[in-house]
C-alpha positions in Angstrom: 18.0 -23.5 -2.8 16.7 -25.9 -6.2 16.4 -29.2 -6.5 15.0 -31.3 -9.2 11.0 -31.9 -8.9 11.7 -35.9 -8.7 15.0 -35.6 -6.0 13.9 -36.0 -1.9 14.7 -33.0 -0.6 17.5 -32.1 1.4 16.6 -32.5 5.2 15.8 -29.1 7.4 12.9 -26.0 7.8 11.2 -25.1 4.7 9.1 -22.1 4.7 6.1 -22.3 2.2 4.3 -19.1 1.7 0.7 -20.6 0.5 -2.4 -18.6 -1.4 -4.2 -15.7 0.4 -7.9 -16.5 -1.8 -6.8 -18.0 -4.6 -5.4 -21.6 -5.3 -4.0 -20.7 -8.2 -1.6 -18.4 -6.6 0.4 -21.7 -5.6 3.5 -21.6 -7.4 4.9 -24.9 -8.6 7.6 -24.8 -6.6 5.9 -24.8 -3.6 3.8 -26.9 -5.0 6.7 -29.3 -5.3 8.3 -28.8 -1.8 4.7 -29.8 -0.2 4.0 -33.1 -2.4 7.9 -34.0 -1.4 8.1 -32.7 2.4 8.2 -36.1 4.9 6.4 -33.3 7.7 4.1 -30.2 7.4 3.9 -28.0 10.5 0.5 -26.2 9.9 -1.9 -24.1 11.8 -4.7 -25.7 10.7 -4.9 -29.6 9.2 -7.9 -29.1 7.7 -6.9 -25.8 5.7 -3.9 -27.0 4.4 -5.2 -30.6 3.8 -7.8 -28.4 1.2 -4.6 -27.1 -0.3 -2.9 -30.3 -0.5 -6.1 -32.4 -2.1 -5.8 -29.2 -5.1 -2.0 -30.5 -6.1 -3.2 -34.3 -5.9 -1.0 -35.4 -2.7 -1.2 -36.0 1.2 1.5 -35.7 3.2 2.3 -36.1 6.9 1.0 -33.1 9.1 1.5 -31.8 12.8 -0.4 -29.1 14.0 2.6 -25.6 15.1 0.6 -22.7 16.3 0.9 -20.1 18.7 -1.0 -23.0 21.9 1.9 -25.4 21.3 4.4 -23.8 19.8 6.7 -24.1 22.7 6.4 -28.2 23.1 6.4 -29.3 19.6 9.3 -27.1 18.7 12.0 -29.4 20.1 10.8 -32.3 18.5 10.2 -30.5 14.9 14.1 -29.5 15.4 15.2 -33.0 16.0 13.7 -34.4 13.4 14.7 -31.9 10.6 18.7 -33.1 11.0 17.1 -36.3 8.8 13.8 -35.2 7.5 12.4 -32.5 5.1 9.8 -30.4 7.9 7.7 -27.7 5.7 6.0 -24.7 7.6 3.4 -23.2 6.4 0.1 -21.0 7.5 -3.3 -21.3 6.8 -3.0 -18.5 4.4 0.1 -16.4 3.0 3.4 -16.3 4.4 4.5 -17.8 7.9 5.9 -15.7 10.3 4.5 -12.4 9.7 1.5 -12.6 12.4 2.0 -15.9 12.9 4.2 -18.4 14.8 7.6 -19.5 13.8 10.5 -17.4 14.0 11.8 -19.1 17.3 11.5 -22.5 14.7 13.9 -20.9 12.2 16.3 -18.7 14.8 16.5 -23.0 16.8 16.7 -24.6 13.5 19.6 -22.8 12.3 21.3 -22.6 16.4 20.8 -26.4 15.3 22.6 -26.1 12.1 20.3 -27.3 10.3 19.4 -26.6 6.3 16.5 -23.1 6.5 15.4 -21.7 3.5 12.1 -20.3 1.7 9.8 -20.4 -0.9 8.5 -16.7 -1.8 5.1 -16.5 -2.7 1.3 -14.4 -1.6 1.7 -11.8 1.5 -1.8 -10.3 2.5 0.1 -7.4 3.6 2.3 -6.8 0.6 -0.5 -7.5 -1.5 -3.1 -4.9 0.2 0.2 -2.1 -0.5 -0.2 -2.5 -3.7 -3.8 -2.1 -4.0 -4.0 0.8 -1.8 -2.6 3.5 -4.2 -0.4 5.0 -1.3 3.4 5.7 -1.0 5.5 2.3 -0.9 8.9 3.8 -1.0 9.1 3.2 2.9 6.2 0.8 4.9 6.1 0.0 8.4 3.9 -3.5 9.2 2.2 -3.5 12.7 0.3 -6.8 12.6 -2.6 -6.8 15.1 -3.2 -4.1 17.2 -4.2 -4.5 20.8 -7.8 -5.2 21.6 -8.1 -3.0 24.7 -8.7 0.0 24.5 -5.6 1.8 26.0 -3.1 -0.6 24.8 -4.2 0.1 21.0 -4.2 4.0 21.7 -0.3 3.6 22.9 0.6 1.1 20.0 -0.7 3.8 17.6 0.9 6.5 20.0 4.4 4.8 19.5 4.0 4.8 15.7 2.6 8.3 15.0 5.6 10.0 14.1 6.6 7.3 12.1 7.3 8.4 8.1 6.3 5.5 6.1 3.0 4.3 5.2 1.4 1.9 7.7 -0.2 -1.6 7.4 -2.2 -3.6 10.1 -4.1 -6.9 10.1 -7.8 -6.7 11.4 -10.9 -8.2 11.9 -14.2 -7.6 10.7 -15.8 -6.9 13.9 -13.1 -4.8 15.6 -12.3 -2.4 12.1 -14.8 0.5 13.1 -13.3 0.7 16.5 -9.8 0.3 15.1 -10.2 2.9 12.1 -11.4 5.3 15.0 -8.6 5.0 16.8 -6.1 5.4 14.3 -8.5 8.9 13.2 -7.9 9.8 16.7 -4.2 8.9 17.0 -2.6 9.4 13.7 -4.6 12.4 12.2 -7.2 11.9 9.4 -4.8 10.1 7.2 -5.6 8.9 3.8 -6.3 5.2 4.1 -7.6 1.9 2.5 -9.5 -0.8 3.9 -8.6 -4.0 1.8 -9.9 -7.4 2.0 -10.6 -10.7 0.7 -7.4 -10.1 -1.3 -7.6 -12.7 -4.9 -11.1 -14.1 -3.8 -14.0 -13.4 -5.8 -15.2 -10.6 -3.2 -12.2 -8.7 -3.5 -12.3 -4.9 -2.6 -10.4 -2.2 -1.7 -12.1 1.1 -0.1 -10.2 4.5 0.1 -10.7 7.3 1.7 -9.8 9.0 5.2 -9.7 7.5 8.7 -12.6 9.3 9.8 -14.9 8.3 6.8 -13.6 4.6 6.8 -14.5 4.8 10.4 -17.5 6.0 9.8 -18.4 3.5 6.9 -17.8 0.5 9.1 -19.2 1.8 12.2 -21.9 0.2 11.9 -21.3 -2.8 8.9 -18.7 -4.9 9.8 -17.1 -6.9 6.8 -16.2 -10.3 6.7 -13.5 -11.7 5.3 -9.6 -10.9 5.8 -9.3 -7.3 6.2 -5.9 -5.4 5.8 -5.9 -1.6 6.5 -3.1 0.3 4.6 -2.9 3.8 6.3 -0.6 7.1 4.4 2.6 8.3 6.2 2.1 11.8 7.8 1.9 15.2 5.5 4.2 16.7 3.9 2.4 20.3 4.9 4.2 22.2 7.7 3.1 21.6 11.1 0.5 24.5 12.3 2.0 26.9 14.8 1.5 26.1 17.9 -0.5 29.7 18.7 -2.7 28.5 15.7 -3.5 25.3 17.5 -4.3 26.7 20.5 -6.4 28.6 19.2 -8.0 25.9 17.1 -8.7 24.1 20.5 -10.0 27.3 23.0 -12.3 27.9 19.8 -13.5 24.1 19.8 -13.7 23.8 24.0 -16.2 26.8 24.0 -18.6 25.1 21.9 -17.6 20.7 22.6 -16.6 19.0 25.5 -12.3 18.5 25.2 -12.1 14.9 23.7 -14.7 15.7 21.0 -12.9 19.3 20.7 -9.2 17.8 20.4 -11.0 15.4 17.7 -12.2 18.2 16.0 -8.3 20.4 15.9 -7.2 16.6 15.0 -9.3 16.2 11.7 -8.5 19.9 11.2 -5.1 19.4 11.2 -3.5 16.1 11.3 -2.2 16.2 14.2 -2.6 13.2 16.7 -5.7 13.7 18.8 -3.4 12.2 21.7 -1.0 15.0 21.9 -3.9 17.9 21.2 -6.3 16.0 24.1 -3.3 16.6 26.3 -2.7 20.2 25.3 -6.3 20.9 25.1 -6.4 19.6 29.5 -3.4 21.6 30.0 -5.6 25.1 28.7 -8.2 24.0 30.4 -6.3 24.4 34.0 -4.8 27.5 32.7 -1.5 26.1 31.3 
């Protein structure tokens, strides 16, 4: 909905998608909606206060993150059937990796006034860097931090034909790029980060060699990985493969041998581990 820069606004949820890197990136819209909320529901005061201080206002804040999400809901919901409550993140668009669909799914049960103002998406914004297919994506947010729970995330979305996108940190991206090597195939991929900030830079390549690349050099900064969707080649018969993987077991132990068949062929190093056990015992 659009009002006129000098009205209140109506009361109810406004989501404010704010600047990834950039200030500039602000559009004046939402630069409008922030300088006229009465309430914004931030992760961070002192981030968004930063923002705030560039459009020459100060508003009303109350910190809505994932800690106490559940106890401030109820009162953000009461107050938005008389007052205009933005929600925005530190950086981008709420609600993707961050708190707040349970605020719009209660605030429209409520019947209360939702609506949003567009603007920067980290993982948009990395797909279009990335030079891979964007016909169809699939977002996955974090993955897990252990060790078997990220190996079944990327398990579940292995067969999955789109192009893939994750959020990740600088120190966990070497493990993370070897896992999805290991799960997914060597996949063409691109490591993007510090999206519109003067450090900007997106690195292609495969899994293996991105994994490789930050193995050891951990980048700081907001790092998206953009991975390809699977190959359009045939799938290797399955003689071929095991073949591939008696050949590797007779000169590497089996993990490092089904990593081997993997990078060889694409195929998850999940599903050739397992085949590679069941030669082993004479299957």
């Amino acid at each position: 909905m659009q009002q006129p820069p000098d009205e209140a606004l109506t009361p109810g949820l406004y989501i404010v998608a704010t600047p990834i890197g950039n200030l500039s990136d602000l559009s004046p819209r939402a630069a409008s909606v922030l300088a006229r909320a009465d309430l914004i529901a931030v992760e961070d005061s002192r981030v968004t206060a930063k923002l705030l201080q560039r459009i020459g206002t100060k508003r009303p804040m109350t910190p809505y993150h994932d800690h106490n999400a559940d106890q401030v809901r109820p009162g953000l919901i009461d107050r938005m059937g008389s007052e205009a409550i933005a929600l925005v993140s530190d950086a981008g668009t709420p609600l993707i990796s961050d708190p707040g669909f349970k605020l719009v799914r209660d605030a429209r049960a409520a019947g209360h006034m939702v609506t949003t103002i567009p603007g920067p998406c980290a993982a948009i914004a990395a797909l279009t860097l990335a030079g891979l297919p964007t016909d169809r994506f699939f977002f996955l947010g974090f993955l897990p931090s252990k060790e078997k729970a990220r190996a079944d995330a990327i398990a579940e979305v292995a067969g999955v034909r789109a192009t893939l996108i994750l959020y990740e940190s600088g120190p966990r991206l070497g493990a993370a790029l070897a896992a999805l090597a290991d799960g997914l195939g060597d996949r063409e991929a691109a490591v993007a980060r510090e999206i519109s900030k003067a450090f900007e830079e997106c690195v292609t390549g495969t899994l293996s060699t991105l994994a490789d690349r930050y193995a050891d050099a951990p980048p700081k900064g907001e790092i998206v990985i953009v991975v390809g969707p699977p190959g359009e080649a045939p799938a290797p018969e399955a003689g071929d493969v095991d073949a591939a993987l008696i050949d590797a077991m007779a000169r590497l132990p089996v993990a490092k041998a089904a990593g081997e068949v993997a990078r060889a062929t694409g195929l998850p190093r999940r599903e050739l581990y397992a085949r590679a056990m069941e030669l082993k015992d004479g299957g």
